[in-house]
C-alpha positions in Angstrom: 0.0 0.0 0.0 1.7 3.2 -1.1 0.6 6.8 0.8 -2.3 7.1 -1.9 -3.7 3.6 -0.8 -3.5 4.2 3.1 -5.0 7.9 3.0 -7.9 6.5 1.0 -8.4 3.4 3.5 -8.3 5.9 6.6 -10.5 7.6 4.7 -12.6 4.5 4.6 -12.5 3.4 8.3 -13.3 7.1 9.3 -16.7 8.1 7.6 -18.6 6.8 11.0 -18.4 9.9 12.5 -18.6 12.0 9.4 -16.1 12.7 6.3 -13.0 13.6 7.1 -11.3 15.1 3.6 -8.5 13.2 2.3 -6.0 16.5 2.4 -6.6 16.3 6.0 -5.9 12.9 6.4 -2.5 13.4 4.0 -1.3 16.3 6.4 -1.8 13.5 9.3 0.1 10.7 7.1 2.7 13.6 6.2 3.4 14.7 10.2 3.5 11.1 11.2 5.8 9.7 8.7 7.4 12.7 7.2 8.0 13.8 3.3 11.2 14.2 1.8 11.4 17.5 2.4 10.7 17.4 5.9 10.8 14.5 8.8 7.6 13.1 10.6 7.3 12.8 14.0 8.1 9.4 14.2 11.5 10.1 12.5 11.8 13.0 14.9 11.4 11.1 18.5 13.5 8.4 16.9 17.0 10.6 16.3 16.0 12.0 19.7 16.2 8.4 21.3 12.8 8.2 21.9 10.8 5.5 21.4 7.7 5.7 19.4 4.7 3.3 21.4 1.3 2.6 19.5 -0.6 0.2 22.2 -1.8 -2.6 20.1 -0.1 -1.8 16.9 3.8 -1.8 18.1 6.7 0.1 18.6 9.2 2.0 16.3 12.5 2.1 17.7 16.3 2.7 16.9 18.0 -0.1 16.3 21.8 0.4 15.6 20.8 3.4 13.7 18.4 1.9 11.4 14.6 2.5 12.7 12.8 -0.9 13.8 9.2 -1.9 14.4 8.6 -4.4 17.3 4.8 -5.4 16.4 2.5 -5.1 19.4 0.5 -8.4 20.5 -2.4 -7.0 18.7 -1.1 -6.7 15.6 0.8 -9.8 15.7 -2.3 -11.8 16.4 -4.0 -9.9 13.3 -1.7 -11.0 11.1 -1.2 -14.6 12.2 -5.3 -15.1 12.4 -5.1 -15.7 16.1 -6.8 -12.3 16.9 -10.0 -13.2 19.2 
């Protein structure tokens, strides 16, 4: 799934609660993960040492100075078909 894919799936799993505009939802994507231009978040905490923690999904970390994500239980489960 490329940044195109995921901003129209959130876009998807969103509409409960009303529309939320898919240049809103790509400003989110962009802070979180960064561009090229400019660093997300993620990317941020992670040069800082910091340790990114998504309960459920998983943890980004820095691993020898390549960034890492430990899946949480969650996620793991998801994947594997074990999930309740």
């Amino acid at each position: 799934m490329d940044r195109s894919g995921l901003i129209e799936a959130v876009g998807r799993k969103t509409t409960e609660g009303g529309e939320v505009p898919a240049d809103q939802i790509g400003r989110v994507v962009d802070a979180l993960f960064g561009t090229v231009a400019e660093a997300g978040v993620i990317a941020e905490a992670l040069r800082a040492g910091r340790a990114v923690t998504l309960v459920g999904f998983g943890s980004f970390h820095d691993v020898g100075g390549k960034a890492s994500l430990r899946p949480g239980k969650a996620l793991d489960e998801f994947i594997h078909d074990r999930a309740g």
